[in-house]
C-alpha positions in Angstrom: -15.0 47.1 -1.7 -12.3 48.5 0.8 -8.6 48.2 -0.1 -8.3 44.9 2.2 -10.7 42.9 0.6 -9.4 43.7 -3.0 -6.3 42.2 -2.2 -8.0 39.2 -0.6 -9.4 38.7 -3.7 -6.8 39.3 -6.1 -4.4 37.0 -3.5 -7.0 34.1 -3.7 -7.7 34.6 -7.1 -4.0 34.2 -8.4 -3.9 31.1 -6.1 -7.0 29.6 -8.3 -5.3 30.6 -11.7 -2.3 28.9 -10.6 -4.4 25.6 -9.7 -2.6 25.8 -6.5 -3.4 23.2 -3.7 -2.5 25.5 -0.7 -1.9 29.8 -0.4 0.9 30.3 2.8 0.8 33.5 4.8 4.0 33.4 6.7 5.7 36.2 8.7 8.8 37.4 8.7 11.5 40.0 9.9 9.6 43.1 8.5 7.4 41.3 5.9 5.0 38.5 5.2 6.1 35.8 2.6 3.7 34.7 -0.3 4.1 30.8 -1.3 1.8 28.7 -3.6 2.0 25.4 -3.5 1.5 23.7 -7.0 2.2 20.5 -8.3 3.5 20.1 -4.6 6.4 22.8 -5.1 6.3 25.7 -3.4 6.3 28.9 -5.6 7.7 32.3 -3.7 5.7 35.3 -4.6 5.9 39.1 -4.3 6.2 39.5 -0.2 3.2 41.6 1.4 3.9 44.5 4.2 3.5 43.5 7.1 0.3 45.8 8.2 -1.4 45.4 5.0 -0.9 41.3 5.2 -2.4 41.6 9.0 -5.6 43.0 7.9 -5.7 40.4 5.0 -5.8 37.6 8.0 -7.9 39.7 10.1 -10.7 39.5 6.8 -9.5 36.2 6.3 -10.3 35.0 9.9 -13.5 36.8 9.4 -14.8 35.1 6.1 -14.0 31.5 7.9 -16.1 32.6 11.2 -12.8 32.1 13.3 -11.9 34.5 16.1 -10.4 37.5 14.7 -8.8 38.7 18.6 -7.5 35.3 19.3 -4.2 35.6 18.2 -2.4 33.4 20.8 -4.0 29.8 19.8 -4.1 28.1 16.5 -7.3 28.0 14.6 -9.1 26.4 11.8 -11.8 27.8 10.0 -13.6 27.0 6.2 -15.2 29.5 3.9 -17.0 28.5 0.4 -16.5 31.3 -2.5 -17.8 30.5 -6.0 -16.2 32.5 -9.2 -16.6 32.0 -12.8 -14.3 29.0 -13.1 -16.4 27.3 -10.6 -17.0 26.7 -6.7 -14.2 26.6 -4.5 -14.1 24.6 -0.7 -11.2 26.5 1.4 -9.8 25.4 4.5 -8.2 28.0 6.8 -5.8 27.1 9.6 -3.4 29.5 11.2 -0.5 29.2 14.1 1.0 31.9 16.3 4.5 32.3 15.8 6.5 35.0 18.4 3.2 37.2 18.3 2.3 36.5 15.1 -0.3 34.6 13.2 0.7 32.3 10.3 -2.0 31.1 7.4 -2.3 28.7 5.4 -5.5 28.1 2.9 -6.0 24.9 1.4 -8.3 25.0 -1.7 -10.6 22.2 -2.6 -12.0 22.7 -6.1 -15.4 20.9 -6.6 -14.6 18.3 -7.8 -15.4 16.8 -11.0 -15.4 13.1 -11.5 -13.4 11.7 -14.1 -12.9 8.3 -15.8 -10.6 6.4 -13.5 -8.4 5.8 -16.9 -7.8 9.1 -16.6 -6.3 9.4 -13.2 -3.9 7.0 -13.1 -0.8 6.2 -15.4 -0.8 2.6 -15.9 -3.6 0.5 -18.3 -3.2 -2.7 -15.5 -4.2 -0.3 -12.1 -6.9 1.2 -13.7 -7.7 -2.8 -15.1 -7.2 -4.0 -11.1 -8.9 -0.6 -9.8 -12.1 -1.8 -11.8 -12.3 -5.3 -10.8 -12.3 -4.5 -6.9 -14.9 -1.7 -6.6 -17.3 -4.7 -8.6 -17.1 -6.3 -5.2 -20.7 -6.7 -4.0 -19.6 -6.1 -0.6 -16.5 -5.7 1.7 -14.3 -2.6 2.8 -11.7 -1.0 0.4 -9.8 1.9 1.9 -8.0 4.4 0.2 -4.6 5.7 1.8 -2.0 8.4 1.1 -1.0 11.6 2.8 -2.7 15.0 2.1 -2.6 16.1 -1.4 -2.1 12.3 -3.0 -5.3 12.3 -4.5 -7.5 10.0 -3.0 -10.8 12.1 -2.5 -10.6 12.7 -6.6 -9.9 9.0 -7.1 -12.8 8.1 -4.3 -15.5 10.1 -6.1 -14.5 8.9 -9.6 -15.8 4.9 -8.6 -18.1 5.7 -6.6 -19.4 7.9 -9.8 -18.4 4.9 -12.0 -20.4 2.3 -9.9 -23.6 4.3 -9.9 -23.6 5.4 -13.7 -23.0 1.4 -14.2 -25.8 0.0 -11.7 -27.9 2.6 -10.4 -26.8 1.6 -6.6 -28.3 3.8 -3.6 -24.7 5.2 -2.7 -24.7 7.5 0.5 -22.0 9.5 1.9 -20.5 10.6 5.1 -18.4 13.7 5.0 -16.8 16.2 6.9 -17.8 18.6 5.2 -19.6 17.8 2.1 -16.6 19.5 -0.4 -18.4 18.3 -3.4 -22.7 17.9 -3.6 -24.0 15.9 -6.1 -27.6 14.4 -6.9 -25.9 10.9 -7.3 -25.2 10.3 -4.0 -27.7 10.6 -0.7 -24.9 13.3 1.5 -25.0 13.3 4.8 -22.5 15.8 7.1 -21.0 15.6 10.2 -21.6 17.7 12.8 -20.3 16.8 16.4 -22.0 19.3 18.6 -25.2 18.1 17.2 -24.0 14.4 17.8 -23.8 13.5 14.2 -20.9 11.5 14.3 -19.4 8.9 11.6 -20.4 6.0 14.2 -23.7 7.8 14.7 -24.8 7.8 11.2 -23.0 4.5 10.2 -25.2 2.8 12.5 -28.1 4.6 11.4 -27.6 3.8 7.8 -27.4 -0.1 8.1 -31.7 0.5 8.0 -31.7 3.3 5.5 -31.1 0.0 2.7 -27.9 1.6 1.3 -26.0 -0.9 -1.5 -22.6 1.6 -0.9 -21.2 3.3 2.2 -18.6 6.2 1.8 -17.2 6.5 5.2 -14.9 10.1 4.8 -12.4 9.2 6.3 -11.2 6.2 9.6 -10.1 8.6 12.7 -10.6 6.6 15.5 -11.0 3.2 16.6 -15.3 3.8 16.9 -15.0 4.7 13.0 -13.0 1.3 12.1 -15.1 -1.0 14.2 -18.5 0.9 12.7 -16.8 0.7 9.2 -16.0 -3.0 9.7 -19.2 -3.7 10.8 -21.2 -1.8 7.8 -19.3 -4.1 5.4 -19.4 -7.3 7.1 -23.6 -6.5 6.9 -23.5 -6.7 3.1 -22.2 -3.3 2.4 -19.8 -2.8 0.1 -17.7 0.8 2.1 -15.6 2.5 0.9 -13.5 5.0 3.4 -9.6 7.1 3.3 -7.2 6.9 6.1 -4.0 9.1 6.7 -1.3 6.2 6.0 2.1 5.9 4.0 1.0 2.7 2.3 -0.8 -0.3 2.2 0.9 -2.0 5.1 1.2 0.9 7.0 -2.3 1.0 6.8 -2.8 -2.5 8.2 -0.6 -1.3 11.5 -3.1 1.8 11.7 -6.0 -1.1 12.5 -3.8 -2.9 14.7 -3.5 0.8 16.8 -7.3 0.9 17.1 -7.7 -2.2 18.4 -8.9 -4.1 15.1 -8.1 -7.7 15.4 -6.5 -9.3 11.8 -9.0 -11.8 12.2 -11.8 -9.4 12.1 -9.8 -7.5 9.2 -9.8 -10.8 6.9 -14.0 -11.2 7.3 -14.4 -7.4 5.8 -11.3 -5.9 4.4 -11.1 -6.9 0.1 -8.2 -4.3 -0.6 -6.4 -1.2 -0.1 -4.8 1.1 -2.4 -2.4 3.2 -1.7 -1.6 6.8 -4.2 0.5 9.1 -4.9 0.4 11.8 -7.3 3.6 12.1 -9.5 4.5 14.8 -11.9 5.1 14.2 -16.1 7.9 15.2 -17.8 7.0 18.6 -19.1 7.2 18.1 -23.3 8.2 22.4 -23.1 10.3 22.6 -20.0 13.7 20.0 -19.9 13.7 20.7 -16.1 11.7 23.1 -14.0 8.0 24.2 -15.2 7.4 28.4 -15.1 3.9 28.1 -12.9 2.5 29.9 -16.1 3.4 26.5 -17.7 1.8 24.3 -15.2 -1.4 26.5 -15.8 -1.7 26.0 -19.7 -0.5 22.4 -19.4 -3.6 20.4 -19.0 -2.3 17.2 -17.8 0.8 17.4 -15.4 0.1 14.9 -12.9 -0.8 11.4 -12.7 -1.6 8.6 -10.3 0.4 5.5 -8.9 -1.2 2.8 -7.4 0.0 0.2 -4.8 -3.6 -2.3 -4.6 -3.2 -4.9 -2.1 -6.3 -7.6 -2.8 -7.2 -10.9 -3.1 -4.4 -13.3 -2.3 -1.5 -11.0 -1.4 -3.4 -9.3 1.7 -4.8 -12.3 3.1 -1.0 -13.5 2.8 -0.1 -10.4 4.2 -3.2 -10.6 6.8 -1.9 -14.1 8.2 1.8 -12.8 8.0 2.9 -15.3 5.6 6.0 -15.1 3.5 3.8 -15.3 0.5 2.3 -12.4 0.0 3.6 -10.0 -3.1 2.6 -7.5 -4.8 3.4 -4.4 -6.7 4.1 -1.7 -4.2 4.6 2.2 -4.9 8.2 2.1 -5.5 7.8 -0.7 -8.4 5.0 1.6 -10.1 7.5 4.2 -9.7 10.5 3.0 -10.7 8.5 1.6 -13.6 6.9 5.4 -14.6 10.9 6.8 -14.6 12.2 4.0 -16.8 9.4 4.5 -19.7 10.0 7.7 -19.3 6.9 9.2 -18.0 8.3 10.6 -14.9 11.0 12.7 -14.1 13.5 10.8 -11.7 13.6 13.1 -9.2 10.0 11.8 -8.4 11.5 9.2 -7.1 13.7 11.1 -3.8 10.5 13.0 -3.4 8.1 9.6 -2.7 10.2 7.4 -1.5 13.2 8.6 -0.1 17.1 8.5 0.1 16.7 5.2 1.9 
């Protein structure tokens, strides 16, 4: 093993020790910067040379089958590696910067499903959580930025509903992060014409009882979606959205009428991932004491169901419910969550 990819390895492997969500590569002056992120803080580490850390990306680059010459564009590449503590999904993406290359790796452990108890902080959203994936059909989306959880929270019911019932649950995802013998997996691949509207239409005769749709893109993934769940499905899918009504404008953007949103859509929930208060550390957690703890963050739910989004689906004054910044609010007064949380999520405003 040359010098090069030691330090790949050593680099990555510190990342996965740390239980860090993303590795940065960034250049500067006459060095390249070392961040992990964990917990969603950013962690500085011991700067590389600025040779050393270019043949680092050049391996890198090479691993993730992106072009190692093109320097000038940005890229995106993935790469699979498996150690001891398990099987890791990494996403490479890098951007030139004055004749430089930045890179950042995203890791996605595979991914274990827990009890849905487990992942989030309040008794009454995992109560509410469990009472709308029992839905026999309809279309429940998940929605949060990167990092907020909802892939872990996703494969937790759809784990829960098959261990319960037996159902024929079948995936779509790009990529598969995550195989298991539960669920009939299919991939997407877009050269070969596998698309989400491709296979969701293919599926409708393939006698599934649960659709997971990856994630809504475009306005042929809503309508398909839409269509899957209004045929007896019950879908599941994730969208890129602040919240639940920001959501609700997202189908508005593709074209979805709110009349065709109250025949399929039975809720949306909306998660963040909040930090605890550390029972060792008054303030800031050493990322050696993130490592050792073994529960540091937890879930908050906005659900909007039943009532309250056709309210909010017929733009009534009506329609409330709990949104993130109650949950929140609600976590810092008991005491669960450090108030600076709060800034982070929701803002000054």
């Amino acid at each position: 093993m040359s010098y090069v990819e030691e330090s790949v390895e050593l680099l990555v492997n510190k990342a996965i020790y740390l239980s860090a969500s993303d590795l940065h590569i960034i250049p500067k002056r006459d060095h390249y910067a070392i961040k992990f992120r964990v917990d969603g803080d950013l962690f500085m580490d011991n700067p590389l040379p600025k040779k050393k850390a270019e043949k680092m990306i050049a391996h890198l680059k090479f691993l993730a089958r992106m072009d190692i010459g093109e320097k000038r564009l940005p890229q995106a590449g993935s790469m699979q590696i498996k150690l001891n503590s398990g099987a890791y999904f990494l996403r490479l993406s890098t951007l030139p910067t004055r004749g430089e290359e930045s890179l950042v790796i995203r890791f996605h452990p595979k991914i274990i499903p827990r009890e849905i108890r487990e992942l989030v902080l309040f008794e009454n959203s995992y109560l509410r959580l469990t009472k709308l994936i029992n839905n026999p059909h309809g279309l429940i989306i998940l929605c949060g930025p990167t990092g907020s959880g909802k892939t872990t929270l996703l494969y937790s019911m759809l784990q829960d509903l098959y261990e319960m019932e037996q159902k024929h649950i079948v995936t779509i995802e790009d990529p598969v992060e995550t195989e298991s013998d539960c669920f009939t997996q299919v991939e997407i691949n877009e050269k070969a014409g596998i698309t989400y509207e491709s296979i969701i239409k293919a599926l409708l005769r393939h006698n599934p009882d649960i659709i997971m749709v990856g994630e809504i893109r475009d306005a042929k993934t809503a309508k398909a979606a839409i269509r899957a769940s209004m045929s007896g499905q019950l879908v599941f899918t994730t969208m890129h959205a602040n919240d639940t009504a920001s959501c609700i404008k997202r189908f508005a953007e593709f074209g979805i009428s709110n009349f065709d949103l109250q025949q399929s859509l039975i809720g949306i929930i909306a998660q963040r991932l909040v930090k605890l208060h550390c029972p060792f550390c008054e303030e800031n957690c050493h990322p050696l004491c993130k490592v050792h703890r073994k529960l540091r963050r937890s879930g908050i739910v906005e659900i909007l169901a039943g009532e309250a989004l056709t309210n909010n689906l017929m733009k009534t004054n009506k329609s409330k419910y709990k949104k993130l910044k109650h949950e929140l609010c609600k976590g810092i007064a008991l005491g669960y969550i450090p108030e600076e949380n709060y800034y982070q999520i929701i803002g000054e405003g």
